[in-house]
VMD Tcl script that draws the C-alpha trace (Angstrom):
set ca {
  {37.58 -49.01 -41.25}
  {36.87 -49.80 -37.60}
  {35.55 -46.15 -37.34}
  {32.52 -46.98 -39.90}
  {31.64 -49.97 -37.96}
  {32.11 -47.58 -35.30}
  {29.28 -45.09 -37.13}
  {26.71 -48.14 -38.04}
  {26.48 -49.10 -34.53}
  {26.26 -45.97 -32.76}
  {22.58 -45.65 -34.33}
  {21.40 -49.33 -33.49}
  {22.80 -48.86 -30.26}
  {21.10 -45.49 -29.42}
  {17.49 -46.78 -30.34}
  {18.61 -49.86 -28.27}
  {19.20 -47.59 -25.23}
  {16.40 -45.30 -25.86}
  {13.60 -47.86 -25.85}
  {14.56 -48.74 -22.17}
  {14.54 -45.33 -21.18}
  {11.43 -44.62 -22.97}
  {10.28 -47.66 -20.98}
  {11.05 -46.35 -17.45}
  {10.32 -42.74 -18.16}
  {6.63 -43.90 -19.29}
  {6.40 -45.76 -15.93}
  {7.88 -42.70 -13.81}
  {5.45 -40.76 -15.80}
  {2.54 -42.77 -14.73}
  {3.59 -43.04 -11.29}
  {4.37 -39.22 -10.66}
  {0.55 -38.68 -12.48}
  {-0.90 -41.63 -9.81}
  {0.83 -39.61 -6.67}
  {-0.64 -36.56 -8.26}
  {-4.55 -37.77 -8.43}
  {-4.04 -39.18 -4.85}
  {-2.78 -35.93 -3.52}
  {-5.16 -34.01 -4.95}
  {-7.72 -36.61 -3.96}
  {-6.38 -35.79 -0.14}
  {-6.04 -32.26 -0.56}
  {-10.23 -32.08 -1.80}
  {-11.35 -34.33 1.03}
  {-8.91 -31.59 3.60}
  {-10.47 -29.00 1.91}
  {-14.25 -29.87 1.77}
  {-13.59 -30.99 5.63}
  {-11.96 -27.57 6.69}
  {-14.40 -25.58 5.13}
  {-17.07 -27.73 6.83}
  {-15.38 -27.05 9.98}
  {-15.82 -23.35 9.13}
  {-18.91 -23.04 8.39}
  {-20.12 -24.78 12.09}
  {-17.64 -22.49 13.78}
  {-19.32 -19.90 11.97}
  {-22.32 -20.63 12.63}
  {-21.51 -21.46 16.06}
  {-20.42 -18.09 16.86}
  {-23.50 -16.37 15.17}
  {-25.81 -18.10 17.74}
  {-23.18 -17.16 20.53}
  {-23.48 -14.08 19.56}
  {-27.24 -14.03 18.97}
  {-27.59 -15.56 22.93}
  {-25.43 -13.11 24.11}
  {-27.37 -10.16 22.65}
  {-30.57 -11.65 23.54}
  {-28.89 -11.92 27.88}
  {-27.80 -8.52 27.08}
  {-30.98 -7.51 26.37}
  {-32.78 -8.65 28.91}
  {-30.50 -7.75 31.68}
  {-30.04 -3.92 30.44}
  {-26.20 -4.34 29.71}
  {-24.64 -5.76 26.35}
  {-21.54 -6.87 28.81}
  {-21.76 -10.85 30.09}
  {-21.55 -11.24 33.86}
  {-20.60 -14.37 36.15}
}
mol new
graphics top color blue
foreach p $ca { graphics top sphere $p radius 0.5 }
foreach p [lrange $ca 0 end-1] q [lrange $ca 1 end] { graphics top cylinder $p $q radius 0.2 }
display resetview
């Protein structure tokens, strides 16, 4: 008999341990989704800042490149002296 008593507990006891579990996995859940917005959150603000950073260099080096046709022209010779 002490094996049926055995049996009726076993379920009890499993929805016992699984509500805990349920518990914390529903808060690791959560937290591992919170970590995720934030990194992406970081990851848009690198992003929208590096490709700012790209376009001035960009444009940066079309007006170098703009001046030094413009010397270039004037002088006779595409090649920059000092």
């Amino acid at each position: 008999m002490p094996e049926d008593s055995t049996a009726e507990k076993a379920p009890a006891e499993d929805s016992l341990l699984s509500q805990p579990n349920s518990d914390a996995q529903g808060q690791l859940t959560a937290a591992v989704d919170e970590l995720l917005d934030q990194l992406q959150s970081k990851f848009d603000t690198v992003s929208k800042e590096m490709f700012g950073k790209l376009d001035d260099m960009t444009r940066r080096l079309d007006e170098l490149e703009a001046s030094l046709s413009a010397s270039g022209n004037k002088s006779g010779s595409a090649t920059p002296t000092k």
